[in-house]
N, C-alpha and C positions, 0 to 999 in steps of 0.2 A: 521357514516361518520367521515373520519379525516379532519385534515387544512392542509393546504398546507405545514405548518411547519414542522407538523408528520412527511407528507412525505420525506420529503427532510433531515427528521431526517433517516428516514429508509431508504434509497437511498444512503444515508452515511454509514451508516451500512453494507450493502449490498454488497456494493463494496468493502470496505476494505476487508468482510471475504471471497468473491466471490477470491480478488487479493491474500489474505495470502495463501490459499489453492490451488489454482492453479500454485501458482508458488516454493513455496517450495519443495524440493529436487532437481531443476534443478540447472544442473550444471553449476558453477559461479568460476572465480578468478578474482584478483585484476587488470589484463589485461582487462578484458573484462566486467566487473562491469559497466563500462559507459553506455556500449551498451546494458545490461539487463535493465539498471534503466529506460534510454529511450524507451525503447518496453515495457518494463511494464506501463509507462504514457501512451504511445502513445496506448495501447492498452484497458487501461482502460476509456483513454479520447473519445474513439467513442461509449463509454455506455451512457444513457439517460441520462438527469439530470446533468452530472459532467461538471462542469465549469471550475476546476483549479484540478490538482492533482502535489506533488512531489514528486518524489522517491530515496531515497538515501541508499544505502546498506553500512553499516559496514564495511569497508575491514579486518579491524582489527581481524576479527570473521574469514576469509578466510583463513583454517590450508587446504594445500595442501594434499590431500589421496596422494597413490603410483605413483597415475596416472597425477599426476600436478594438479589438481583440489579441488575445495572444493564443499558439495552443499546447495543449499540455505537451511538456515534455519530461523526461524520465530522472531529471538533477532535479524537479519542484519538489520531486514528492518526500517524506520526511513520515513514514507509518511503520507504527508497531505494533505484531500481533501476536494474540496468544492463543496455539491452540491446544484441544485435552483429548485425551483419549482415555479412556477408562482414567485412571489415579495417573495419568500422567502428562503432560502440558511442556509445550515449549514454547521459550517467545523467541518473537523475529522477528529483523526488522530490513525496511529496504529504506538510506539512507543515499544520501551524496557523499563519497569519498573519492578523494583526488580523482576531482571533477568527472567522475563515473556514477553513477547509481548501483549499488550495491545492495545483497542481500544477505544479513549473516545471522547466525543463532546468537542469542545474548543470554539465554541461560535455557 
């Protein structure tokens, strides 16, 4: 059996790599960045468990193909999430760290 903590450890888990992978390679520019970060929240925030998420893309990493675009890749992304389980909550985040994308517990 787990604690409630576990879970809410794997819950965090889950979502992050649930969000990296489903959203990477869609395509994103600097115009329209707002409106990805917000459906990306808004879309993660009607999963179970998640109580608070942020999302914030890179633009910086936004090099335009031919076609005026860029698309998403896994160093934009910059979100933090918190999720609860009964009286218990962890936050988590998926970050850029030497130049990887990264997923770690932060409390």
């Amino acid at each position: 059996m787990h604690t409630a903590r576990e879970q809410a450890i794997f819950e965090a888990g889950i979502k992050l790599g649930a969000l990296y992978h489903q959203w990477v390679g869609t395509p994103v520019s600097p115009e329209i960045a707002s409106s990805l970060e917000s459906a990306i929240q808004k879309s993660v925030k009607l999963q179970p468990h998640v109580e608070k998420i942020r999302v914030r893309l890179d633009r910086s990493l936004m090099e335009p193909n031919v076609f005026g675009y860029s698309e998403l890749r896994g160093l934009m992304f910059d979100v933090e999430i918190t999720t609860r389980v009964e009286e218990e909550s962890c936050r988590a985040r998926l970050i850029r760290k030497d130049e990887y994308p990264m997923m770690e517990i932060v409390e």
